[in-house]
N, C-alpha and C positions, 0 to 999 in steps of 0.2 A: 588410470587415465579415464575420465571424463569420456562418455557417448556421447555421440548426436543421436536427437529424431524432432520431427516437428511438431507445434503444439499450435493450438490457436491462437488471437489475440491475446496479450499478456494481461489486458486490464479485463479481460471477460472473466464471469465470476466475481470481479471482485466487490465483495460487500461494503457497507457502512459511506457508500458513495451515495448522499442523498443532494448536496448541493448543486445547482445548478451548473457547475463547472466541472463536472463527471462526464460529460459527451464531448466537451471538448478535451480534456484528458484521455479519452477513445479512441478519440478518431483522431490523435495526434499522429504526426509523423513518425516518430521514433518507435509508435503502437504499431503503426501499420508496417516497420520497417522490418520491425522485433517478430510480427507474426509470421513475415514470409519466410524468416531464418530458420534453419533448421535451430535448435534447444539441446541442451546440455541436458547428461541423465548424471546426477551428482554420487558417488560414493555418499556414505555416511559419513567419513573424516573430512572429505572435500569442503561437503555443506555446512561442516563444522566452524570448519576455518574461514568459509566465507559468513559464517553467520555473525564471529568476532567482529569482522570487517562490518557487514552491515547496521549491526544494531547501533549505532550511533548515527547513522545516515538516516536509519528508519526511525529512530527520536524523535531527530530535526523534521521529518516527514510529518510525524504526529502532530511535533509543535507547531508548525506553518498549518497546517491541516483547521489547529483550533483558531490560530489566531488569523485566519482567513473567517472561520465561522463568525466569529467576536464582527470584524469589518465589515461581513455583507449582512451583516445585524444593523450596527451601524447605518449603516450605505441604504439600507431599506426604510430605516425609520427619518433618513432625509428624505426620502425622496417620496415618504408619505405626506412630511411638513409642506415639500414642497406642491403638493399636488392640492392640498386644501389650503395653501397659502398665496398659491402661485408662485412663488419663486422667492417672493419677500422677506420672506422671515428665516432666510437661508445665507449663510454667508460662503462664496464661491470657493473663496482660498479654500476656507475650512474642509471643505466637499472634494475638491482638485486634490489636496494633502493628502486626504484617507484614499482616495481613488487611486492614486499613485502609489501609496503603501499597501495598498490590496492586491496593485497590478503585479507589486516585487515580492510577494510571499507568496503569491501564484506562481511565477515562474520559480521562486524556490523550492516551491515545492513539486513543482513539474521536475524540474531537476533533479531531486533526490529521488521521486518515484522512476523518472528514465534511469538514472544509474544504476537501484533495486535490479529494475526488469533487464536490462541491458546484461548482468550476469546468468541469468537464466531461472535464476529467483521469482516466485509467481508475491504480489501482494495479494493475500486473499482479505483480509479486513484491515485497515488502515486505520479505524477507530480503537481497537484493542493490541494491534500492533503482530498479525497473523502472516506467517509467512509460509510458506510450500516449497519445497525443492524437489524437482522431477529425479524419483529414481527405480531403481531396479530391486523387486527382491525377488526371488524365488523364482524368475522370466517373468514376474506381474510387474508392468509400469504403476509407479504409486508414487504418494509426495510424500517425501519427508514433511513432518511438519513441526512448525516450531512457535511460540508464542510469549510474545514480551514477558518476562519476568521469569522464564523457565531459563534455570542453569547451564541446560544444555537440550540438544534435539533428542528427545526421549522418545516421538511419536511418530509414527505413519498414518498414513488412510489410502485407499482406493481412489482412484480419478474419480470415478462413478460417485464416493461419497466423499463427503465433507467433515467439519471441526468433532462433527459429534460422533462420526465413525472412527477416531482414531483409535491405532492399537498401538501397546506400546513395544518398542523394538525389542527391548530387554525383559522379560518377564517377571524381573524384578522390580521395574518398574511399574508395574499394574495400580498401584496405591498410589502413586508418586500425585500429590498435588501442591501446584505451582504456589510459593509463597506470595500474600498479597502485596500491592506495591502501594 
C-alpha cells in the first residue's frame, strides 16, 4: 500500500519547458490543486504498473508537445508577415485554422500532462520523456526514476538530485544503457 506525504507543485522542476505556454501549464488549476494534495510514495511494483499505464499517455504528451512547437512556428512566422504587411498578405481563414488546431493540441496536451501528475507521477523532462515516482528506500524519500526507451524502472536518485545522480536499484544494473529509440 501506497503512502501519503506532500510534495510541491507537480510542474516545478520540470525541464525542457521553454515555450511560452509553460506558465500557463503552472499555474493551472489542476497544478495548484495537485500541489495542495498530500502525494503518493510508490513501491517499486506500484510505479511499475503505473509506468505500463503511462507510457502511452506520456507519447501522446510528447507528440502534442512537438506538434504544438511545429504551430507556434507557424503562428509566429504569420504574424511576422503580418506585421511588415499589415495584415494584407495574410489570409484569415488560414491563420483562424492553425489558431484553432494549436488551441486543441494545447488542451490535449494539458490533458495528458494533468492525468500524468494527477497519479502522483512527477514529469521531470517532457522533451526526452523523464518521469519520477516519489518513494521510499532505506527511510530516504527518493524518486524512482524512469526514462522513455528503458524497459523497466532500473533507477533512483535523491530529491536533492536530479537525472545525472541516478543510482541504479539493482546493482546489476550499474552498466545497464537504455537502447536508442
Amino acid at each position: 500500500m501506497a503512502s501519503r506525504r506532500s510534495r510541491p507543485s507537480p510542474l516545478r522542476g520540470t525541464i525542457g519547458y521553454r515555450d511560452q505556454w509553460q506558465a500557463k501549464f503552472c499555474r493551472s488549476r489542476v497544478a495548484d490543486k495537485v500541489a495542495d494534495e498530500d502525494n503518493r510514495l510508490f513501491s517499486l511494483r506500484e510505479a511499475e504498473q503505473l509506468r505500463v499505464q503511462l507510457e502511452p499517455v506520456l507519447i501522446e504528451a510528447i507528440e502534442s508537445r512537438r506538434k504544438l512547437g511545429e504551430l507556434d512556428e507557424k503562428l509566429g512566422k504569420i504574424a511576422e508577415r503580418i506585421q511588415r504587411s499589415g495584415g494584407l498578405l495574410v489570409r484569415y481563414e488560414d491563420a483562424a485554422k492553425l489558431r484553432i488546431e494549436r488551441n486543441s493540441i494545447e488542451d490535449t496536451l494539458r490533458e495528458r500532462l494533468e492525468r500524468i501528475q494527477s497519479t502522483g507521477c512527477i514529469v521531470k523532462d517532457l522533451e526526452v520523456g523523464l518521469l519520477d515516482f516519489p518513494a521510499r528506500i532505506d527511510g530516504e524519500e527518493v524518486y524512482l526514476c524512469w526514462k522513455l526507451g528503458e524497459d523497466r524502472i532500473r533507477f533512483y536518485h535523491r530529491q536533492s538530485e536530479g537525472f545525472a545522480g541516478r543510482k541504479p536499484i539493482d546493482p546489476r544494473d550499474a552498466d545497464y544503457d537504455a537502447p536508442l529509440q
